[in-house]
N, C-alpha and C positions, 0 to 999 in steps of 0.2 A: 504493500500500500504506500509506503513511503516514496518505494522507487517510483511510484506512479505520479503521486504528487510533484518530487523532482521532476520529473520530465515535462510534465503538464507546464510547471511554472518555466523553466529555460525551454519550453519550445510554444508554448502561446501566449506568455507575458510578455516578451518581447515585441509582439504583434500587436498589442494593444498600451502598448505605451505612449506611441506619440498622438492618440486619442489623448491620454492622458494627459501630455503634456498640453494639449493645445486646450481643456477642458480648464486648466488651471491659470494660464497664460491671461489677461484682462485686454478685452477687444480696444484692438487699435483707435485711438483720438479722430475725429473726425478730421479733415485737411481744414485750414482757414483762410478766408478768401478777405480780401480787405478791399473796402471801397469809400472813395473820397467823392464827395458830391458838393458843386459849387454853386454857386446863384450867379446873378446876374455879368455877363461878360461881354462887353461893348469897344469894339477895335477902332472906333473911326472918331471924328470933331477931335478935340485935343488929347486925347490918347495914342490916335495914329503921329500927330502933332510931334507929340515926345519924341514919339519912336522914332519919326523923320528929324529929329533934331541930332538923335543920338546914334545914326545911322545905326538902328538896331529895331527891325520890325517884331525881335523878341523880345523885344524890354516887357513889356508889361506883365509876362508872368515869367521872367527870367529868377526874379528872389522866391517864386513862389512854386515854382518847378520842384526844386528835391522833393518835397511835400506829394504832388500831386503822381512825378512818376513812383516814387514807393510804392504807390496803391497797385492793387492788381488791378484794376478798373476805376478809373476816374472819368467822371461827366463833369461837365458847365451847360448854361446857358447861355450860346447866342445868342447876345442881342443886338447884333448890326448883321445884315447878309453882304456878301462876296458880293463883288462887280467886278467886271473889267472895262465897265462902259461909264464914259459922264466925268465932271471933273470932281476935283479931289473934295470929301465934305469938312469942313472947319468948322460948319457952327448950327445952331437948325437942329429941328428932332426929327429932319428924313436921314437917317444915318447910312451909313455905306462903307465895309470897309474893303480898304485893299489888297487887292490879291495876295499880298508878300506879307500880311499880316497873320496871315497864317502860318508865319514861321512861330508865334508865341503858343500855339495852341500844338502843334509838335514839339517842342522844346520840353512843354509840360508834360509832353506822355498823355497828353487827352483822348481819351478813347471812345469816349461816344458825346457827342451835345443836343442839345434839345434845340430847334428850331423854329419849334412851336410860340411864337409868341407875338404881341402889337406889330411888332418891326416886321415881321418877316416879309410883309412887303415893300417893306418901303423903296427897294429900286424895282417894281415892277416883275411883270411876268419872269422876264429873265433873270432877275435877282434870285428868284424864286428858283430859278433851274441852275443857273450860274453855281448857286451856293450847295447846292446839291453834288454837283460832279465838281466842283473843287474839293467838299472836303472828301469824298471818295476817293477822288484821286489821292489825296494825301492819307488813305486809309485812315480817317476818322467815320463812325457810324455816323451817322445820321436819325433821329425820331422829332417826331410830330409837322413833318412836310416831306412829301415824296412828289415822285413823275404821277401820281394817280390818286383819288381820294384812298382806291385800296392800299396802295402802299404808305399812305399818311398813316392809315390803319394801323397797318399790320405787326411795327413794332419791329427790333432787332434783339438779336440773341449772340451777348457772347460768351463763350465759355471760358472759366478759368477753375481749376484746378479738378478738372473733371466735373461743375456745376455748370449748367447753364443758365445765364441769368439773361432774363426779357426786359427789354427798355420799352416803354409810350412815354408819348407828351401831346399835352396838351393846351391852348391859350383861352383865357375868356374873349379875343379879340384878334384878330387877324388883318385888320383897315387902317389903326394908327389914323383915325381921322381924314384919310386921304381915299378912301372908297368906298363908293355903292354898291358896289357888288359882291359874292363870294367868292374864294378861290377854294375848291373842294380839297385842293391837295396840301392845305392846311387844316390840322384838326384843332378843331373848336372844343369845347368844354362842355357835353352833353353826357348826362349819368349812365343814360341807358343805352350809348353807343358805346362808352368807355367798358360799361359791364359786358360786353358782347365780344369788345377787343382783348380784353383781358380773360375774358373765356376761351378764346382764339389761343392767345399767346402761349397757354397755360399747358397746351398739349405740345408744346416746343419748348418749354422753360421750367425749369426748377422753382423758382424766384424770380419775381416780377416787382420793379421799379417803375411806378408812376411818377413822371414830371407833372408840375399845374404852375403855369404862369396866370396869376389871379391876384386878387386882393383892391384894396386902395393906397396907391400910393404914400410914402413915409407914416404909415399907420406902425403903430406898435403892439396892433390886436388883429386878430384875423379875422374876417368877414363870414357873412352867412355861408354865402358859395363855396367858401375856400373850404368851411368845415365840412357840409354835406358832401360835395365833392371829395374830398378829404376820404371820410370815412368811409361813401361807398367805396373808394375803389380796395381799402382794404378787406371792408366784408365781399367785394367781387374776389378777393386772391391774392392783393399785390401783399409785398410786406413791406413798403416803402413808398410812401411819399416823398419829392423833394420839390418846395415852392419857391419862388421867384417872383417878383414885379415891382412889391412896394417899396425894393429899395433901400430898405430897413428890415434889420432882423426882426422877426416875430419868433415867439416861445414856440414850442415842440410836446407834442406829446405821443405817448405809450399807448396804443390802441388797439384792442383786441391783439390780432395774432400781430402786427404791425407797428409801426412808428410812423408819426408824419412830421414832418418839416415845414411848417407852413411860409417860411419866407427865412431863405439864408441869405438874404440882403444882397448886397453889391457886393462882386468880386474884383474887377476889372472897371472902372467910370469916373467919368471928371465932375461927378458933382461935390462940389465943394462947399456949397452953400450950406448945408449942415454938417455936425459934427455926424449924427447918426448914419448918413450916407456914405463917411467913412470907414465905417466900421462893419465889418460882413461877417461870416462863418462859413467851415465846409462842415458837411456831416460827414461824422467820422465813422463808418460801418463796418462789423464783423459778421460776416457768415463763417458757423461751423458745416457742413457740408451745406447742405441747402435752407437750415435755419439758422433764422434771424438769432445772432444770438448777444452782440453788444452793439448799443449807440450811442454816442456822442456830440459836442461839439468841438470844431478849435475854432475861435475866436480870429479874426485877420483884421489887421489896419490897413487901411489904403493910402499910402505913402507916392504922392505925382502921379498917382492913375495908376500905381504898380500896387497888389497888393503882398503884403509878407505878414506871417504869424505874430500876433499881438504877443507881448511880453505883457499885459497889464491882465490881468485873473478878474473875472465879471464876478459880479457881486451874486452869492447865492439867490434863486429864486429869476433870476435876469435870465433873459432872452438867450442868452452865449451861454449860462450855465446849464443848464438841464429842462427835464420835460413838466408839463405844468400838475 
C-alpha cells in the first residue's frame, strides 16, 4: 500500500502542480491607460501673432507639451478651423488658423480634438473640409465634424493598451452668428441622437468619451443643458464627459458609473480681460482596463497665450480642486 501511495504521489502530483501553482498565484493588475483632456484651444488673432513673432508656430503649447505627450491619449478643443484660403486673422471673433499652426498640436502629442463647436465654421464650407484633411493628414483624429452628417456621427476609436476607447462631440451651436442655415456634418447637441450614437459606438468601444461645447460664457456654474446633456450621455454609456465654451472653469462631478467635466476653461487664448480666463484645467484620467477608475484635475495658467501647469494649489471645494 505504501508503495502504491509512492508512486501515485511522484507520478501524478507532478501533473497537477502547476494547477497548483497558478491557483495560488493572485491574477495579474489590470494595464492603465492615462488620458489628458483639455478645453478650449484657439490658434489664430494674437496667439498665431506670438507665434509669428517668435518664429515658432509651436509656441503655444510648447511648455505644455511634456504634460500632454505622457498621456497615452490626449484630446483638446479646437477652436479656430484650418484654412489655406483668405488673409491672415489678427482681430474679430471669425477666427482662422494657419496651416503651420498645426505644428503646436503635434509637438503636444494631441491625439484626437473635438471640432464640434461655435467656430467651426467660421471660414466657411471649406474651412469645414480644409480642417478635416489637414488634421488627418497630420494623423490627428478628428470628432464632432466629418465629410457627412454620418461620419459627424459616428465617432473615432482609438486603442491603447489593448482598450479601445470611443470619442463624440458635440456643440450647442455651429453658426457663431454668421449663418442661416445648417451644416449637417457638424453635430449639434440633441439627447436622443447622442443616445443613438453612443449606442453605435459602444459595439466598437470599451469606453466612451463624450465632448459638449455648451454652457454660458465666463459662468462659474453650469447650465441646464450642460447638466441634462451631461448626465444622459452617461446613463447612455459614456464614462466621461469633457466641456468646453465658457471659458472659465466650472466644478466636476462623480456621476453614476461616470464623471463629467462641465467646463475645463481655456487652454490655448488671448483673452486677457479677466483673470478667470486665464486660468484653465486638463482632466487628468485613469482607466484600469476599461474602467473608469481615477479623476482629476491639474490646474494651468495661461502665460502670452501659452498655457503651462499652475504652481498655485486651488483652494478646497474650487472649481480646479475636485468634484462637487
Amino acid at each position: 500500500m505504501r508503495i502504491l501511495r509512492l508512486f501515485l504521489l511522484l507520478v501524478i502530483l507532478p501533473f497537477f502542480l502547476p494547477f497548483l501553482r497558478t491557483a495560488e498565484q493572485p491574477a495579474p493588475a489590470p494595464v492603465r491607460t492615462h488620458l489628458v483632456l483639455g478645453g478650449d484651444v484657439m490658434l489664430s488673432r494674437h496667439v498665431a501673432r506670438v507665434a509669428r513673432e517668435r518664429k515658432d508656430p509651436a509656441f503655444p503649447l510648447r511648455d505644455l507639451a511634456p504634460v500632454l505627450q505622457a498621456a497615452d491619449i490626449a484630446f483638446v478643443n479646437l477652436e479656430s478651423p484650418f484654412s489655406d484660403r483668405g488673409a491672415v486673422v489678427e482681430r474679430g471673433m471669425i477666427f482662422k488658423a494657419e496651416p503651420e499652426m498645426i505644428a503646436a498640436l503635434e509637438l503636444a502629442g494631441v491625439d484626437v480634438v473635438s471640432t464640434a463647436n461655435n467656430h467651426a465654421r467660421d471660414q466657411g464650407s471649406h474651412g469645414v473640409e480644409f480642417t478635416l484633411d489637414w488634421l488627418v493628414r497630420h494623423r490627428i483624429a478628428v470628432v464632432g465634424t466629418g465629410t457627412s452628417a454620418e461620419a459627424a456621427h459616428a465617432g473615432v476609436v482609438i486603442e491603447r493598451n489593448g482598450i479601445k476607447f470611443g470619442f463624440l462631440a458635440y456643440t450647442y451651436d455651429q453658426s457663431n452668428g454668421n449663418h442661416a442655415d445648417t451644416d449637417d456634418r457638424v453635430a449639434v447637441m440633441d439627447v436622443a441622437r447622442m443616445r443613438e450614437d453612443v449606442a453605435k459606438l459602444s459595439a466598437r468601444a470599451d469606453a466612451i468619451i463624450v465632448s459638449m461645447h455648451a454652457g454660458v460664457e465666463y459662468s462659474p456654474k453650469s447650465n441646464a443643458q450642460q447638466v441634462a446633456f451631461a448626465r444622459a450621455a452617461i446613463h447612455a454609456g459614456a464614462r466621461v464627459v469633457v466641456g468646453h465654451h465658457p471659458h472659465v472653469t466650472q466644478p466636476w462631478e462623480r456621476y453614476g458609473q461616470g464623471v463629467i467635466f462641465y467646463s475645463l476653461g481655456n487652454l490655448v487664448f488671448d483673452q486677457f480681460q479677466r483673470v478667470e480666463t486665464q486660468r484653465g484645467a486638463l482632466a487628468d484620467i485613469v482607466f484600469e482596463g476599461p474602467r473608469l477608475a481615477r479623476a482629476s484635475l491639474l490646474p494651468v495658467d495661461i502665460v502670452g497665450t501659452a498655457p503651462r501647469l499652475s504652481r498655485t494649489i486651488p483652494p478646497p471645494g474650487s472649481a480646479e480642486a475636485g468634484a462637487k
